[in-house]
Each structure stands twice: as C-alpha cells, then as structure tokens.
C-alpha positions as CSV (number, residue, x, y, z in Angstrom):
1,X,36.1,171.5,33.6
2,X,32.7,171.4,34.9
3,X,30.6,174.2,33.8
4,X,26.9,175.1,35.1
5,X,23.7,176.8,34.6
6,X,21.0,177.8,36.4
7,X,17.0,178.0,35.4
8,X,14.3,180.0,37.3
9,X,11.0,178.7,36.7
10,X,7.5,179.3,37.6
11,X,6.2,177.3,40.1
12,X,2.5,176.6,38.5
13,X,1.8,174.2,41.6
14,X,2.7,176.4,45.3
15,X,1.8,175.1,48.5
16,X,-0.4,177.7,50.3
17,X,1.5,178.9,53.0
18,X,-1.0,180.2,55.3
19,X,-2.6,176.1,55.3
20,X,0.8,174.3,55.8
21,X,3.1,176.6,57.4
22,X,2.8,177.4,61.4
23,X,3.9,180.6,61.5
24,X,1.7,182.6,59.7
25,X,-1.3,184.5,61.1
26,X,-4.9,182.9,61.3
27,X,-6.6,184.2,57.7
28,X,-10.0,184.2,56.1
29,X,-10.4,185.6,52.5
30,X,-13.3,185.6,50.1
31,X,-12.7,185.1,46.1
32,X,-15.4,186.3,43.7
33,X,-14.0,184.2,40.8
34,X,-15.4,181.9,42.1
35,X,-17.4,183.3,44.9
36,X,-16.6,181.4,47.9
37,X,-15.1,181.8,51.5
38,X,-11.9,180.3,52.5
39,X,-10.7,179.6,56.4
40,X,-6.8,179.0,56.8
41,X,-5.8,178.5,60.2
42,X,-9.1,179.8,61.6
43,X,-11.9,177.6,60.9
44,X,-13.2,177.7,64.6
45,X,-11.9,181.0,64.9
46,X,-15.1,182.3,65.6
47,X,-15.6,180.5,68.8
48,X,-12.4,181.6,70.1
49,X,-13.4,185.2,69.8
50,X,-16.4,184.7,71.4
51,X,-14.9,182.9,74.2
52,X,-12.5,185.9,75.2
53,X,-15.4,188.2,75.0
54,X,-17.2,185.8,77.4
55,X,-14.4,186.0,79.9
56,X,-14.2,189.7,79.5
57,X,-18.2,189.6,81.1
58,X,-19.3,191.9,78.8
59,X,-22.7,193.2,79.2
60,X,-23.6,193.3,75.1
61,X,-26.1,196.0,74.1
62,X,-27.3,196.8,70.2
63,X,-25.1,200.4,70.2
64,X,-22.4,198.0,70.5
65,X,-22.5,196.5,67.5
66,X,-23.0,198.7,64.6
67,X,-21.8,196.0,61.8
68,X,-24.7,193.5,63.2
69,X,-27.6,195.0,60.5
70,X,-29.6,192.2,60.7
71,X,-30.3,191.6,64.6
72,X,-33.5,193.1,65.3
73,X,-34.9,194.8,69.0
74,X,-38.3,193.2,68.6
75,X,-36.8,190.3,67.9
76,X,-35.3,189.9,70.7
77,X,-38.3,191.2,72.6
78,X,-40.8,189.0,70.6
79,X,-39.3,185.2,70.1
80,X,-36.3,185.5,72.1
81,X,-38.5,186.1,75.9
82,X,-39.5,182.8,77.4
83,X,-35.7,181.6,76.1
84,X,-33.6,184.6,77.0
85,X,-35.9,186.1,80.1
86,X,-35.7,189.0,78.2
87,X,-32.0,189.4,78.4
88,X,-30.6,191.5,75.6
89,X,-27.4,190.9,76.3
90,X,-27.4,186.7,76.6
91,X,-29.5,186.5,73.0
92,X,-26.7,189.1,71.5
93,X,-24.0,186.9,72.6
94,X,-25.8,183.8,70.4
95,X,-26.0,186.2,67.6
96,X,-22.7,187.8,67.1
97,X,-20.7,184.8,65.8
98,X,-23.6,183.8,63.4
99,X,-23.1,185.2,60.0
100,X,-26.1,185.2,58.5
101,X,-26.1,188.8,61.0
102,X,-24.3,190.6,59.3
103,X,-24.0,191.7,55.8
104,X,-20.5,190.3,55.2
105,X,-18.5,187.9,57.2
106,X,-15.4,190.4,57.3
107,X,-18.3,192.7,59.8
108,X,-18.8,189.6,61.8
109,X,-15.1,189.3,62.2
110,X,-14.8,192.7,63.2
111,X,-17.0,193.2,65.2
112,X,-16.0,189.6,66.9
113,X,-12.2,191.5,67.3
114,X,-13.1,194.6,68.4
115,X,-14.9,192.9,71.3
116,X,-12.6,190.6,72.1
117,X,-9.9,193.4,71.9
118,X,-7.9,191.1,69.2
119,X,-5.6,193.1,66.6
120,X,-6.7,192.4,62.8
121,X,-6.2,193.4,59.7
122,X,-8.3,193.5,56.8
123,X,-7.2,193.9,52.7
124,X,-8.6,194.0,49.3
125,X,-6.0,192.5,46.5
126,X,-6.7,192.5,42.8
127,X,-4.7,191.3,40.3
128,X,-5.3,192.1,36.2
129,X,-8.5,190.9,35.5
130,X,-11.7,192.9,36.6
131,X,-12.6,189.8,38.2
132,X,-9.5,189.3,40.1
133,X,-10.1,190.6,43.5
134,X,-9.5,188.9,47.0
135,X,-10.7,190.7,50.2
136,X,-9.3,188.9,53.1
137,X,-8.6,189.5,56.8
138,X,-5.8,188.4,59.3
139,X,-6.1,188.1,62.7
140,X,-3.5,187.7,65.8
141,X,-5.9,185.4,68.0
142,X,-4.1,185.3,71.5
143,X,-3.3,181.2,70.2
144,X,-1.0,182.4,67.6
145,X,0.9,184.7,69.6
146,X,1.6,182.1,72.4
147,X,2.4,179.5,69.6
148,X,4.8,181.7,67.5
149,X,6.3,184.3,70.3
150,X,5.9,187.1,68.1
151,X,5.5,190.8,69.8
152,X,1.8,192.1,69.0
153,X,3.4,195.3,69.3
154,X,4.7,194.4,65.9
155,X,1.7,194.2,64.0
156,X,2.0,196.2,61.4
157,X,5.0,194.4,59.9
158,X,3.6,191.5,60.2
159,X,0.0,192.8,58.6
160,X,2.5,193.8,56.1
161,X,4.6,190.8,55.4
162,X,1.7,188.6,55.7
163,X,0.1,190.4,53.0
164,X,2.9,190.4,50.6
165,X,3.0,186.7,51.0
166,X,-0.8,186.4,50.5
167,X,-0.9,188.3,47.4
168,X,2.3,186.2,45.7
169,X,0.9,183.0,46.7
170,X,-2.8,184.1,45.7
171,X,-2.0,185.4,42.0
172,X,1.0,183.0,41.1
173,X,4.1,184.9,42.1
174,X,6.2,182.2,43.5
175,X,8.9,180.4,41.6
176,X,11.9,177.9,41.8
177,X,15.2,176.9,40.2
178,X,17.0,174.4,38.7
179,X,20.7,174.2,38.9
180,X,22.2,172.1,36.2
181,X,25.4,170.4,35.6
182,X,27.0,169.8,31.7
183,X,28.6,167.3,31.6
184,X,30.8,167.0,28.6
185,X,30.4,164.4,26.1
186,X,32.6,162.9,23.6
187,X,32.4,161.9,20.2
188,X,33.0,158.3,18.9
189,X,36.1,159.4,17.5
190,X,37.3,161.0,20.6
191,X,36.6,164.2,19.7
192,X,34.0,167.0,22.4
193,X,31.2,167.1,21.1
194,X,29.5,170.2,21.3
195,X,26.5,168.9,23.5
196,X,26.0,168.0,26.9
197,X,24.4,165.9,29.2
198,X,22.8,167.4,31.3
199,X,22.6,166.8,35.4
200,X,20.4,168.2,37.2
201,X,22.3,169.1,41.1
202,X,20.2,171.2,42.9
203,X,16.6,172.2,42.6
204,X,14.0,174.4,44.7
205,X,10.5,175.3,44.9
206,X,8.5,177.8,46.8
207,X,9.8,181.4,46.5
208,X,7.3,183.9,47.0
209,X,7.4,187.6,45.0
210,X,9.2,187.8,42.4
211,X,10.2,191.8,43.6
212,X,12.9,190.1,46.2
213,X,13.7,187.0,44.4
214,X,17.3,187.5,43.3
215,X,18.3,188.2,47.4
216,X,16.2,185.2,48.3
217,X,18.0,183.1,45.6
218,X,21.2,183.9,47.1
219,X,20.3,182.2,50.4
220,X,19.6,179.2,48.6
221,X,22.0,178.7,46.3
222,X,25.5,178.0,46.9
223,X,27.9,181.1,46.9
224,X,30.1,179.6,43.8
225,X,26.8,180.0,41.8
226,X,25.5,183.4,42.3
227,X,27.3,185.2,39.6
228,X,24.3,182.8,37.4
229,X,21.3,184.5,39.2
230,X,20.6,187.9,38.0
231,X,20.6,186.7,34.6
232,X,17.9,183.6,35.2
233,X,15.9,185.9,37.5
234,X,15.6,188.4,34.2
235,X,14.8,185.2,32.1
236,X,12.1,183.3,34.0
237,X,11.0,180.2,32.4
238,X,6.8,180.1,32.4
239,X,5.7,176.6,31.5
C-alpha cells in the first residue's frame, strides 16, 4: 500500500513577482535597509507620464505643482530666458520628471500621475525590525491596462491585491511543498522494515502569504492529498 506525506517549506529563494510576471502593475519602492530605489516594470515610467501630459497640451504653471519644492521662479526667469523665451510653462515640463525637484521621488511620481490623470497608489510596509520599512507606489500606466485588460474601475482591488503580494514577496512570506512517496523496504530476511525510501512525486515553489496558503495548496495539489495539508501548513519547515 502506498502511503504519502506532504512538507511545506519556506521558500528562502522567491522570484519577485512584480520583475518576472506580466500581470502585475508597474511598481517603484524604496528600502532604507539598505537605502536604495528600486524600478519593476517602470524604469522609463517617467517618460511615459510625461508624454500623456504632453498630449493633454497642458499649459504648466508653479500652483500646479505643489510637490515640486525645489523648482524656483527666478530661476526660471534668470538662467532659463534666452533657452525657454521666458516660457514658464516649456522649462516646467523639463523639470517635472527630474527628481533631484522634488524632495522624494514618490512626489515626483505624484505629481507626474496627477497630471497625467493616471490612477496610483502609494504604501508604507514594515515588517519587525525598526529598520524594516518599504514605501512603494503602484501605478496603472495606460500600457498596463491595454496589455492586461483589466477594468481601471477596479482599482482598488487590485491596489489591494497587489499589495498583499508585495508585502509576502518583500518580507519572506512565500513557501512551497514537497509531496513524498514511502516506499516500503524490506529486510534481508524478508521481513518490512520499518523505514522507507523515500520519493519525492510532486514539488512546488512560489506561494505567496502564508494567511491563504492552505486554499492555495488545494489548487495545487491533487484532491487525493488534501486531507495532508492543514496539518503541513501548521508545521512549516524553515531551513
């Protein structure tokens, strides 16, 4: 008779889904630990925004962007005359996707969306270390929704969902199994022997949150095996 068992394991080495996968929304996050700025999925992102603002022949003025602290009236009166004609509006548009403009790149970004009329979203997630904290923000660039067909009416589930996935990928809560065969072995007298060998028949990586992973364990595994599940989900294997 061929008996089973199943392992859940933490998966120390997850692929970052917002880099691989194609149907998540553009991101940009910035880690403090250490401090540095990450693009997924957006790295000309910028550009893009600017681009639909162009089309939308906006005439830029200073009350327009409150987030811009660091673009400055005489300087644009000053150095910016015999280049711009003294055209507020044409020196503003080569300012607002620099970000040495504004104080952090997440008021670049929004200011960038709010122009161009572009739903976003922006998050903080910590974890349980003082220095574990992430702000990030997503945005649905008119690219993405033609790509994936999703309903920007819908945004705020998919703000949400996104950001569940961010934050299991982010701080290590993703996982994977390992069903195993025993296969019995005998004795050189004939007799069972009381150990196995062991076969491994089925094995998955890449479930994110650990709050759902029972239900997403039973779309995984075969239906024989579920009665193994609760008990490997409350007896996760950390390596």
């Amino acid at each position: 008779m061929k008996t089973f068992s199943l392992k859940v394991l933490h998966d120390d080495s997850p692929i970052n889904p917002f880099a691989e996968w194609d149907c998540e929304p553009p991101l940009v996050y910035v880690s403090w630990r250490p401090e540095e700025t990450t693009y997924n999925s957006a790295v000309w992102i910028e550009s893009d925004l600017q681009d639909i603002i162009l089309k939308k022949k906006i005439t830029l003025t200073l009350d327009m962007l409150p987030l811009a602290k660091y673009i400055d009236k005489d300087d644009i009166e000053e150095n910016y005359r015999e280049a711009y004609g003294n055209n507020e509006s044409d020196y503003l548009y080569q300012c607002i996707k620099d970000e040495d403009k504004y104080e952090t790149v997440f008021d670049m970004f929004e200011t960038l969306c709010t122009l161009a009329d572009v739903p976003y979203y922006i998050f903080e997630s910590r974890w349980y270390s003082q220095g574990d904290y992430i702000k990030g923000i997503f945005i649905l660039t008119p690219e993405y929704i033609t790509r994936t067909g999703i309903n920007p009416e819908d945004k705020d589930n998919i703000f949400t969902e996104s950001r569940k996935l961010f934050d299991a990928y982010i701080w290590g809560d993703v996982y994977g199994y390992k069903l195993i065969e025993h296969i019995p072995l005998f004795r050189e007298d004939g007799t069972l022997s009381t150990e196995t060998e062991e076969n491994i028949v089925d094995s998955c990586w890449g479930f994110y949150a650990r709050d759902d992973l029972a239900e997403q364990l039973m779309g995984a595994i075969p239906q024989e095996h579920h009665h193994l599940i609760m008990n490997a989900v409350d007896n996760i294997i950390y390596r």
